[in-house]
N, CA, C and O atoms as CSV, one atom per row, in Angstrom:
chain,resi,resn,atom,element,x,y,z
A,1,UNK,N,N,102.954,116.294,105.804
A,1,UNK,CA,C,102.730,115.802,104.462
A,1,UNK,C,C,101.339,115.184,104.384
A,1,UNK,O,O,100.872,114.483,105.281
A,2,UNK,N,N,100.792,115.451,103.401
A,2,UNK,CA,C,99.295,114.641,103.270
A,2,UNK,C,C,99.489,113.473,102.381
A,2,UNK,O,O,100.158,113.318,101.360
A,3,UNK,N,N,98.520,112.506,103.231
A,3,UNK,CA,C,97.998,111.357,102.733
A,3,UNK,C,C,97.481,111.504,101.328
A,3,UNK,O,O,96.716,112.438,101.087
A,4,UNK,N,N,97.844,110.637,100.353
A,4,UNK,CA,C,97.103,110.824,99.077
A,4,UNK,C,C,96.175,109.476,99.491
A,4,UNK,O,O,94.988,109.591,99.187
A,5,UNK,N,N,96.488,108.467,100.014
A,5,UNK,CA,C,94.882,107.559,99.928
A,5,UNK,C,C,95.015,107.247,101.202
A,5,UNK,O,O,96.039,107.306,101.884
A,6,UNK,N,N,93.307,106.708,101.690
A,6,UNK,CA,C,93.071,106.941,102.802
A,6,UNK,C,C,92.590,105.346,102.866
A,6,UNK,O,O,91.441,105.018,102.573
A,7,UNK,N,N,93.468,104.530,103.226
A,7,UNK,CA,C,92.684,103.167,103.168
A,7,UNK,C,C,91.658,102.534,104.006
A,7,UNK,O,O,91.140,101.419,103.944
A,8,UNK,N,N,91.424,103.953,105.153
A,8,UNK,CA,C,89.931,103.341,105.912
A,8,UNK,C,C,88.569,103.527,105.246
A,8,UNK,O,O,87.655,102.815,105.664
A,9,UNK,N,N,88.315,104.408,104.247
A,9,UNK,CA,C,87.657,104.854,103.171
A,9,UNK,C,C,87.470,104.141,102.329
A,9,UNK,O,O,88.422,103.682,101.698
A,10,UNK,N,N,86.003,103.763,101.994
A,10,UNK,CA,C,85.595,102.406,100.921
A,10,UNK,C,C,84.077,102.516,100.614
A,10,UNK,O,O,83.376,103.410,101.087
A,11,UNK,N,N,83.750,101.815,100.018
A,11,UNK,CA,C,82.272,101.893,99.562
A,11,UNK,C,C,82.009,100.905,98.638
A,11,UNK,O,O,82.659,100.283,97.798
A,12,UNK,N,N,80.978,100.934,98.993
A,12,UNK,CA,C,80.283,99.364,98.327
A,12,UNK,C,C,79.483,99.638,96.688
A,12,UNK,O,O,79.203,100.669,96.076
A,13,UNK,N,N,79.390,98.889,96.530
A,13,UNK,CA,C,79.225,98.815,94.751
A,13,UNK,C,C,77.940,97.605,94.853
A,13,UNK,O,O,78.347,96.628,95.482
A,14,UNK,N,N,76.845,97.491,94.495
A,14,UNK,CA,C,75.931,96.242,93.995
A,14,UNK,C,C,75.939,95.875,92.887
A,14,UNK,O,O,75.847,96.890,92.197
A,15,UNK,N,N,76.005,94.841,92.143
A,15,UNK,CA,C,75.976,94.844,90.931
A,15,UNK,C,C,75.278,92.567,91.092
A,15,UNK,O,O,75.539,91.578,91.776
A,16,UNK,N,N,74.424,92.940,90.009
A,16,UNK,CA,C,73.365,91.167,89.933
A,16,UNK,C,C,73.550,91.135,91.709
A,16,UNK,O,O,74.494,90.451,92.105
A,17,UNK,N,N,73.103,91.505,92.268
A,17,UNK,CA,C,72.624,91.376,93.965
A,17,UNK,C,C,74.015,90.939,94.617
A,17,UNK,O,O,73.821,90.180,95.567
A,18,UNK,N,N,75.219,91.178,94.399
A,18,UNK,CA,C,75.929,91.362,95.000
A,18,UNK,C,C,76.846,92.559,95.274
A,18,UNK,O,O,76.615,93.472,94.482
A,19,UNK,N,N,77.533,92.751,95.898
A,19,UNK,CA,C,78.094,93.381,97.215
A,19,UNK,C,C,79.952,93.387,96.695
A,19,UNK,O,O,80.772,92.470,96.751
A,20,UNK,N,N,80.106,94.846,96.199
A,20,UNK,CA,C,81.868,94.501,96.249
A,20,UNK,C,C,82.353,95.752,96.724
A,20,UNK,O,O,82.027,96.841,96.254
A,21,UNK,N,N,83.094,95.579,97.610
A,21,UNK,CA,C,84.115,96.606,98.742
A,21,UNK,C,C,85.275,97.192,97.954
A,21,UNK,O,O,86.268,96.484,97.791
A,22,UNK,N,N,85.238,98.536,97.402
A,22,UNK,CA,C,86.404,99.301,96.600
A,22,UNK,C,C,86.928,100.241,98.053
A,22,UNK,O,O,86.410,100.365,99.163
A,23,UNK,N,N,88.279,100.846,97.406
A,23,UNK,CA,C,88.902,101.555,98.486
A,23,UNK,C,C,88.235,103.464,97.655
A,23,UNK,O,O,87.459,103.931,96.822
A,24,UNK,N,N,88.802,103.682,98.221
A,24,UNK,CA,C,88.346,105.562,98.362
A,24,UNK,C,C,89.127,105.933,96.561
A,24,UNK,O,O,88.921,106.968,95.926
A,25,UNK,N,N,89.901,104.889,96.156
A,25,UNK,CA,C,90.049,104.915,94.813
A,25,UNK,C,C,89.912,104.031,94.063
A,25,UNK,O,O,90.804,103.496,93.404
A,26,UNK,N,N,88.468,103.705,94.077
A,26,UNK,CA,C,87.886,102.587,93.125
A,26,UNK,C,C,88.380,101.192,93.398
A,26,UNK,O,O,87.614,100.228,93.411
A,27,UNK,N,N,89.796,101.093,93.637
A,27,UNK,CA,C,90.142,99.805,93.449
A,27,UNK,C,C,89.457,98.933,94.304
A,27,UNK,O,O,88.973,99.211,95.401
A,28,UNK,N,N,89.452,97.442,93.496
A,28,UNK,CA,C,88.987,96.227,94.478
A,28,UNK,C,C,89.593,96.074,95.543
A,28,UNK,O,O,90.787,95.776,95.535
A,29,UNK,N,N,88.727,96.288,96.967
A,29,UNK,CA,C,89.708,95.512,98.232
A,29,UNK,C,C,90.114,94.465,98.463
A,29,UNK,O,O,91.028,94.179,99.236
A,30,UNK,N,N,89.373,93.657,97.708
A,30,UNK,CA,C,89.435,92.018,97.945
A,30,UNK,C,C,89.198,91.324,96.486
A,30,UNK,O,O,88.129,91.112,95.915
A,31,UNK,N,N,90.932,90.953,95.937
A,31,UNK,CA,C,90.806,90.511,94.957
A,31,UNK,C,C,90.280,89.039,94.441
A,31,UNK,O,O,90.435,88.525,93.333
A,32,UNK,N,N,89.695,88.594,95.456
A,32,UNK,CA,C,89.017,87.571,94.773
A,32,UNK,C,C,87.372,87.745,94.942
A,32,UNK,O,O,86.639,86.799,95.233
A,33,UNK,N,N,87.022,88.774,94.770
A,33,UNK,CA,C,85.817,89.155,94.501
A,33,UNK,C,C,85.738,89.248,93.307
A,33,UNK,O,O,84.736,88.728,92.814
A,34,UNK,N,N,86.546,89.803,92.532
A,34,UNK,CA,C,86.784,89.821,91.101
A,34,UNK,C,C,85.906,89.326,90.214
A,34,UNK,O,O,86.059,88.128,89.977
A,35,UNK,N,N,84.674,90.097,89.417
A,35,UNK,CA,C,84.304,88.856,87.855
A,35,UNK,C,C,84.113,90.010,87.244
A,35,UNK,O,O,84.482,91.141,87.561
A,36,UNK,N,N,83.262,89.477,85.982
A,36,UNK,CA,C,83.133,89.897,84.943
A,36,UNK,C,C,82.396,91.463,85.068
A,36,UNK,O,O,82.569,92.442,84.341
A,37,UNK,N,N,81.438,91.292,86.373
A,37,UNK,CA,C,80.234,92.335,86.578
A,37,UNK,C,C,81.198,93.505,87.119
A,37,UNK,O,O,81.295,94.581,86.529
A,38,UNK,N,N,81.747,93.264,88.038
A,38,UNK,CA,C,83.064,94.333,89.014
A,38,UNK,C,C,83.692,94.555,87.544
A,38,UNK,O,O,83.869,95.753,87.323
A,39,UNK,N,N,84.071,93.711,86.487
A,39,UNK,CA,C,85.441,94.050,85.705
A,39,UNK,C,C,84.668,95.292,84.672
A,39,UNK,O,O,85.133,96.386,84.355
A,40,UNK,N,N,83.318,94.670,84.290
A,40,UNK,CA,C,82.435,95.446,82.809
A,40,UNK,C,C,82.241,96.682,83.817
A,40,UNK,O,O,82.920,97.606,83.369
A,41,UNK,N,N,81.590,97.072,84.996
A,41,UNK,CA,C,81.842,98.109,86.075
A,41,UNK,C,C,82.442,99.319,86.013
A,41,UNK,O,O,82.073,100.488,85.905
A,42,UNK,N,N,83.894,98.487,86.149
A,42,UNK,CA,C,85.249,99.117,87.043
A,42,UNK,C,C,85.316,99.899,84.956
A,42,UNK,O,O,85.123,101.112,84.870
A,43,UNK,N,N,85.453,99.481,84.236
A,43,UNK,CA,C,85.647,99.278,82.707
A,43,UNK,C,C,85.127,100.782,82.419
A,43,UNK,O,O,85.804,101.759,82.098
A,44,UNK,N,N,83.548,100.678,82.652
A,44,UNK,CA,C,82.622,101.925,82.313
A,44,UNK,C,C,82.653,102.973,82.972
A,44,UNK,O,O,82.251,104.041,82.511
A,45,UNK,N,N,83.252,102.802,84.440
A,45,UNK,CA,C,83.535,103.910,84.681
A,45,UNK,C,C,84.678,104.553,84.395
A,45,UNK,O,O,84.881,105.710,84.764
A,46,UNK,N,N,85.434,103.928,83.782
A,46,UNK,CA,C,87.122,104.308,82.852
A,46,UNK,C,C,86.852,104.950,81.414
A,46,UNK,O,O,87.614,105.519,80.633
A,47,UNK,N,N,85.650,104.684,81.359
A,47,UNK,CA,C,85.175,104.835,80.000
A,47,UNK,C,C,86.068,104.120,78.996
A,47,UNK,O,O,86.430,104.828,78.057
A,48,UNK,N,N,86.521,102.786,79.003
A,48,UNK,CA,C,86.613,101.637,78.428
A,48,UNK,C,C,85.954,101.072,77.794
A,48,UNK,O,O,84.935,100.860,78.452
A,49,UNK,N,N,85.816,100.342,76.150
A,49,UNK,CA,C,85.512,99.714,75.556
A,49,UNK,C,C,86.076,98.540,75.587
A,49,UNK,O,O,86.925,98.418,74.704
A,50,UNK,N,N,85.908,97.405,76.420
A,50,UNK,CA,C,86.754,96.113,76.502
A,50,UNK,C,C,86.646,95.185,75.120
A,50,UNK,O,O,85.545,94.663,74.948
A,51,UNK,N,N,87.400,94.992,74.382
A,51,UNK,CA,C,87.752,94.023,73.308
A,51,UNK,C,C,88.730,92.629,73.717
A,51,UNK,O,O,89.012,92.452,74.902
A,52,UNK,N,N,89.157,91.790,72.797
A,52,UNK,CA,C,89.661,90.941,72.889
A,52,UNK,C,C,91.224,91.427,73.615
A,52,UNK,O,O,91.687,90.704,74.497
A,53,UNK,N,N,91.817,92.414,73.272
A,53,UNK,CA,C,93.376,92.622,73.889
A,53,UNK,C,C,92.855,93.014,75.320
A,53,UNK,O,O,93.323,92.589,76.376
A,54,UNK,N,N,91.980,93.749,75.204
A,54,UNK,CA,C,92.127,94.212,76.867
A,54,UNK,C,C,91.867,93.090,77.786
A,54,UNK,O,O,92.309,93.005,78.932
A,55,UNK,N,N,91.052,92.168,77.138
A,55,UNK,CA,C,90.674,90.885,78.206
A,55,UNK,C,C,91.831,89.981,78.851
A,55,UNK,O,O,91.973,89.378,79.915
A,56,UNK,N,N,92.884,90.261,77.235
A,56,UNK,CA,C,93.922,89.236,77.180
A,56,UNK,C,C,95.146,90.295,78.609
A,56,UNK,O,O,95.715,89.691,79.518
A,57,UNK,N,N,95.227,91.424,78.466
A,57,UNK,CA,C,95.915,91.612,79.489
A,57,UNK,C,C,95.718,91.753,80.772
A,57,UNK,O,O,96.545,91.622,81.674
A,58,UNK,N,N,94.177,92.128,80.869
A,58,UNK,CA,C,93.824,91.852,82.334
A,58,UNK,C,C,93.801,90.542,82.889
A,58,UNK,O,O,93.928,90.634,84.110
A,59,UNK,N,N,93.692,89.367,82.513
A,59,UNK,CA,C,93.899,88.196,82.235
A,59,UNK,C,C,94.905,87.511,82.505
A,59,UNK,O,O,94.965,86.657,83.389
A,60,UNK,N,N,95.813,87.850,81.726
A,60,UNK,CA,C,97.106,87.742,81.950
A,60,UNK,C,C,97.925,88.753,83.641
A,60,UNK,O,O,98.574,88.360,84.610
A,61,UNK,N,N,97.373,90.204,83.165
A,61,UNK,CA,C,97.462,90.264,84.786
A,61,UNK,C,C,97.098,89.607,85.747
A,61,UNK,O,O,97.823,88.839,86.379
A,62,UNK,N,N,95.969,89.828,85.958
A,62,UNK,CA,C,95.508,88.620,86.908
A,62,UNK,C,C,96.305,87.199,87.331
A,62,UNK,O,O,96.557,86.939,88.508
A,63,UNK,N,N,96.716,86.194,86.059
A,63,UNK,CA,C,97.552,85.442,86.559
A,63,UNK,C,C,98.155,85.665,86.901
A,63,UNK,O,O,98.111,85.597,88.130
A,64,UNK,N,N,99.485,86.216,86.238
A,64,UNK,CA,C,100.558,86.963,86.841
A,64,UNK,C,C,100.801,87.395,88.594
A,64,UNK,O,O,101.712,87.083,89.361
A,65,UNK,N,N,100.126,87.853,88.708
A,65,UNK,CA,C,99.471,88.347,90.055
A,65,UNK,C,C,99.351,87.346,91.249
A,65,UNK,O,O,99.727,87.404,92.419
A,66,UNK,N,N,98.607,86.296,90.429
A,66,UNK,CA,C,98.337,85.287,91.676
A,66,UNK,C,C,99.151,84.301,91.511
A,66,UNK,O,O,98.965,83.327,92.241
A,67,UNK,N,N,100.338,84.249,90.472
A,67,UNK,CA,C,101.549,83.873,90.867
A,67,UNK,C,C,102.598,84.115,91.357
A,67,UNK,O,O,103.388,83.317,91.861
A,68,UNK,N,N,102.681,85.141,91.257
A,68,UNK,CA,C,103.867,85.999,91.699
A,68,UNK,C,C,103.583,86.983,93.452
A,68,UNK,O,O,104.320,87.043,94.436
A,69,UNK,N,N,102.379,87.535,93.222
A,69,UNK,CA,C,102.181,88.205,94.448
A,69,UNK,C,C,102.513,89.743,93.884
A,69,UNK,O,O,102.034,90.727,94.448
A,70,UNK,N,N,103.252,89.833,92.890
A,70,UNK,CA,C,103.479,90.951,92.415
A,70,UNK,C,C,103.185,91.443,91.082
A,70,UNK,O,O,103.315,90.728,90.088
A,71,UNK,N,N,102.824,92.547,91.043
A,71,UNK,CA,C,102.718,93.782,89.646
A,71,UNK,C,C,103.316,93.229,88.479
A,71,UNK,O,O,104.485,92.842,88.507
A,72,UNK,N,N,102.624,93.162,87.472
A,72,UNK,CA,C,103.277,92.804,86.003
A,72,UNK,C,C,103.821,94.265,85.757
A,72,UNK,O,O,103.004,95.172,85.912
A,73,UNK,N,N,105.224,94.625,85.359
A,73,UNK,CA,C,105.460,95.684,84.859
A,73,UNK,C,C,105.049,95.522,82.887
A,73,UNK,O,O,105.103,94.541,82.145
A,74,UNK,N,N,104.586,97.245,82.575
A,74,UNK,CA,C,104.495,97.021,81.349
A,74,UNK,C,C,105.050,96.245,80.018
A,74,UNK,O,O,104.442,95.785,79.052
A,75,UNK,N,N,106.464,96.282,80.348
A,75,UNK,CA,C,107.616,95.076,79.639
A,75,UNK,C,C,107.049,94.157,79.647
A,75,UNK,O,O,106.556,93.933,78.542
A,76,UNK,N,N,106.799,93.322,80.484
A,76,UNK,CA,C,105.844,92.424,80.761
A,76,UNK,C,C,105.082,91.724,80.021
A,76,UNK,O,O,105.061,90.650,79.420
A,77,UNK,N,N,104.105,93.143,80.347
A,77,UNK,CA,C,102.777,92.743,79.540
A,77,UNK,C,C,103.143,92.838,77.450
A,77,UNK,O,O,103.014,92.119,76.459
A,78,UNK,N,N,103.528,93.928,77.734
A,78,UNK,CA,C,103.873,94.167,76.043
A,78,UNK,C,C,104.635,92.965,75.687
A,78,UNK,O,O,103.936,92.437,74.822
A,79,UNK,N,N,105.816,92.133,75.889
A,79,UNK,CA,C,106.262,91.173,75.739
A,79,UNK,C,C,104.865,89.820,75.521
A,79,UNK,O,O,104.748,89.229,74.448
A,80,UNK,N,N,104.319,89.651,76.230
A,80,UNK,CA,C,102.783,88.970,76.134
A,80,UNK,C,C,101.999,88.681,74.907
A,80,UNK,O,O,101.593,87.741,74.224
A,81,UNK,N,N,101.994,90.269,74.999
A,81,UNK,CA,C,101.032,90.662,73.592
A,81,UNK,C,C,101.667,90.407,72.597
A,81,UNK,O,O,100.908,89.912,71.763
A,82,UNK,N,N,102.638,90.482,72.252
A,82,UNK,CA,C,103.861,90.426,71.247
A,82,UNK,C,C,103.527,88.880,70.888
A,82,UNK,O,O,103.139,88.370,69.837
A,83,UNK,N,N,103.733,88.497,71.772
A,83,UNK,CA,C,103.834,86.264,71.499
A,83,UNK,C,C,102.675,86.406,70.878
A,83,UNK,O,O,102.741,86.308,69.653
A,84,UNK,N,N,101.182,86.693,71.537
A,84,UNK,CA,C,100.257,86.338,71.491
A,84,UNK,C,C,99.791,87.115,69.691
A,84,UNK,O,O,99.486,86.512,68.662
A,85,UNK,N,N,99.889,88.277,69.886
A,85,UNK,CA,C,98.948,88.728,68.609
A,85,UNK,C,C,100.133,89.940,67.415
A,85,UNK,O,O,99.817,90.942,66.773
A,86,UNK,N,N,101.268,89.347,67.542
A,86,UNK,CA,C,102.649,89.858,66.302
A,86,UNK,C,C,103.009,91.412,67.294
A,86,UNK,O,O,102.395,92.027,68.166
A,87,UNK,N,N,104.036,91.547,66.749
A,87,UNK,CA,C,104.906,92.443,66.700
A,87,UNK,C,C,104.495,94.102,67.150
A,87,UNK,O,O,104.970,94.936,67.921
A,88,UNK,N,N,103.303,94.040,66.167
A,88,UNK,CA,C,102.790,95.327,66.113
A,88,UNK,C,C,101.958,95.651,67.537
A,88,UNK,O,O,101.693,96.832,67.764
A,89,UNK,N,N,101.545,94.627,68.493
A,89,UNK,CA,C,100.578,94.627,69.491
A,89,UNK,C,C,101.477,94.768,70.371
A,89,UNK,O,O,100.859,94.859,71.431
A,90,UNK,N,N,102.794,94.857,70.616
A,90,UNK,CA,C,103.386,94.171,71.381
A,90,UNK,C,C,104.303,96.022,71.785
A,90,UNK,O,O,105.508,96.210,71.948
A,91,UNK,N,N,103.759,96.523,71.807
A,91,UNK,CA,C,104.484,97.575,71.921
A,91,UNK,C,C,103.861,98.505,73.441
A,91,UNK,O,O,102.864,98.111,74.046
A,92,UNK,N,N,104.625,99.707,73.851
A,92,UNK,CA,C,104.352,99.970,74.875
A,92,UNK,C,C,103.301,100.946,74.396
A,92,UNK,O,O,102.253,100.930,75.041
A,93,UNK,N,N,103.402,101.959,73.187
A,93,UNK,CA,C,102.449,102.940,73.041
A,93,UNK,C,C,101.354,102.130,72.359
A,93,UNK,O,O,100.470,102.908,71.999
A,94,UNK,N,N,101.031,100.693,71.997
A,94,UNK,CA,C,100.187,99.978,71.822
A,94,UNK,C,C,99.068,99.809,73.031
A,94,UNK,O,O,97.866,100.022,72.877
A,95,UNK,N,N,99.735,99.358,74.338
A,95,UNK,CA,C,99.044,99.112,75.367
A,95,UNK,C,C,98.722,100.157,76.251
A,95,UNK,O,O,98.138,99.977,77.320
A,96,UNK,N,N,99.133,101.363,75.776
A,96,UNK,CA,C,98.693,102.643,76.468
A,96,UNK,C,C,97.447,102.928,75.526
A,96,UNK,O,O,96.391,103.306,76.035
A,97,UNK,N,N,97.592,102.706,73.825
A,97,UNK,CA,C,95.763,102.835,73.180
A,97,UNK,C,C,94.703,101.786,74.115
A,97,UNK,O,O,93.474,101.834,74.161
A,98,UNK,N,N,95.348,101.130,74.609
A,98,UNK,CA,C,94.306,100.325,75.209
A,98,UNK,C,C,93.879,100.887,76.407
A,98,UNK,O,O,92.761,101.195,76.819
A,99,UNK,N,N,95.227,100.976,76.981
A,99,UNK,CA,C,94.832,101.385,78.390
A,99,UNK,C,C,94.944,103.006,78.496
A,99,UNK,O,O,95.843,103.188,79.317
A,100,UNK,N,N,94.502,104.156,78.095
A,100,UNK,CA,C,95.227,105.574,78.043
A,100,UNK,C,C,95.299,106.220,79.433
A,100,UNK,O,O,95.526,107.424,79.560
A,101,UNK,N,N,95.064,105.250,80.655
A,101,UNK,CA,C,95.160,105.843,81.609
A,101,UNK,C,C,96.628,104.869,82.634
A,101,UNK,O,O,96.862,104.707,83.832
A,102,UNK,N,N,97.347,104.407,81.242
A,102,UNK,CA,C,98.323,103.358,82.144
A,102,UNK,C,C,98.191,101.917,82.758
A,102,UNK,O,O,97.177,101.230,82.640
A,103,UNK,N,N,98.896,101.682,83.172
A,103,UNK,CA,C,99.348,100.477,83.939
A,103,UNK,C,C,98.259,100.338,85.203
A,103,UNK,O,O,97.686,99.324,85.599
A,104,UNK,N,N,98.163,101.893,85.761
A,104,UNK,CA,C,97.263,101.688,86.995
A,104,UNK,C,C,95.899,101.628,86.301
A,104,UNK,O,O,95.295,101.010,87.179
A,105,UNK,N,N,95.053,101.823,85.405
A,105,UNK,CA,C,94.171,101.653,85.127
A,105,UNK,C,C,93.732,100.154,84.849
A,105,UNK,O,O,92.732,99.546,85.231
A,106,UNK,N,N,95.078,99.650,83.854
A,106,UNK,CA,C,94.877,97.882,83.666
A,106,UNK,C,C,94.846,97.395,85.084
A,106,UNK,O,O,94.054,96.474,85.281
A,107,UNK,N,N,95.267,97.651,85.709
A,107,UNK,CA,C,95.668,96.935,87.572
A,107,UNK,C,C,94.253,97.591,87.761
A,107,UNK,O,O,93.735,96.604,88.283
A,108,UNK,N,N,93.550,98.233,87.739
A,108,UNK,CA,C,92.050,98.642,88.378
A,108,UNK,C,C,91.461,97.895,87.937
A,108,UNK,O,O,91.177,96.947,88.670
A,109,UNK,N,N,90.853,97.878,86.268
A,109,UNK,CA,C,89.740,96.984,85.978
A,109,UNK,C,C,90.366,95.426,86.220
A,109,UNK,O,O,89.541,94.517,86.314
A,110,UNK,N,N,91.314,95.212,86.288
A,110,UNK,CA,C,91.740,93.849,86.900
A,110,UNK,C,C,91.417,93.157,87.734
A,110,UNK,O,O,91.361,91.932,87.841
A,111,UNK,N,N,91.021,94.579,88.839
A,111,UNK,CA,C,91.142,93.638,90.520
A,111,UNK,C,C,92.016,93.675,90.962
A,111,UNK,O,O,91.973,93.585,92.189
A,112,UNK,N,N,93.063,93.792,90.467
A,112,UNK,CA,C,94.497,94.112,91.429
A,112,UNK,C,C,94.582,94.970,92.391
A,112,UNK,O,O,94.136,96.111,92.266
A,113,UNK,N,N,95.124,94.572,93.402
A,113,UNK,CA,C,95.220,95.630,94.346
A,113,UNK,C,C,95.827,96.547,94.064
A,113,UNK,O,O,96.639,96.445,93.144
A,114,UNK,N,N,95.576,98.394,95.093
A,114,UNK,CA,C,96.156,99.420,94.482
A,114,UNK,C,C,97.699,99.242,94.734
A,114,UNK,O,O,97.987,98.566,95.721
A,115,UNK,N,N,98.479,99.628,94.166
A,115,UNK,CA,C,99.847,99.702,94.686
A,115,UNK,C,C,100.311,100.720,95.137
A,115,UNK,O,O,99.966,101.871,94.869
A,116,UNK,N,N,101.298,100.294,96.004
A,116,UNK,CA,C,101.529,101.576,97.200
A,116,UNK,C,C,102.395,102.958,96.704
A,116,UNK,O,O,102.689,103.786,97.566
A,117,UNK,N,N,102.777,103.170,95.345
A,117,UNK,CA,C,103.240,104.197,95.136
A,117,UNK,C,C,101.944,104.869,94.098
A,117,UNK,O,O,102.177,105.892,93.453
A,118,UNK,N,N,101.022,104.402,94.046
A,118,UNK,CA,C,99.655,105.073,93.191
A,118,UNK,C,C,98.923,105.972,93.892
A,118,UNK,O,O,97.915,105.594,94.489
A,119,UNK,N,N,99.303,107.195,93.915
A,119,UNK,CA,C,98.342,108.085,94.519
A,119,UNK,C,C,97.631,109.198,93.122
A,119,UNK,O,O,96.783,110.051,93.383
């Protein structure tokens, strides 16, 4: 069976004279490298337009994350959005206009680590 990711495989990124370590699929290796420069980055190469919701769920991921240790599932997040900005935001095909590449895409420009069923 083949490996879909190869986690000895990585490469470095510079961005304002620093130095950030992605795996062989973009993601951050080390999530507290994490800012704004890695996030606007990780964003453009998604071909992402970041607005106010997307900040609010990567954001919210992020906490999530470093409370738990674990993955916000989409429920989750859509539940979030819902409190935060009505009814209509709060939906799952809402946070897929945001994100059209999924859950693993919000967990990329996040900083989140990759998760082990994402190949």
């Amino acid at each position: 069976m083949m490996k879909c990711f190869d986690p000895k495989i990585s490469r470095t990124i510079s961005l304002n004279s620093k130095d950030y370590l992605l795996n062989d699929k973009f993601y951050l290796k080390k999530f507290t490298a994490w800012d704004a420069s890695i996030r606007d980055w990780l964003a453009s190469q998604e071909k992402l337009e970041l607005g106010e919701k997307h900040h609010y769920v990567i954001n919210f991921s992020r906490d999530y994350f470093t409370k738990t240790k674990v993955h916000p599932i989409v429920r989750t997040i859509t539940f979030e959005l819902k409190k935060q900005f009505g009814a209509e935001k709060g939906t799952v095909k809402y946070f897929h206009d945001l994100f059209p590449g999924g859950v693993h895409q919000a967990f990329l420009v996040a900083g989140l680590p990759m998760v082990d069923s994402c190949c």
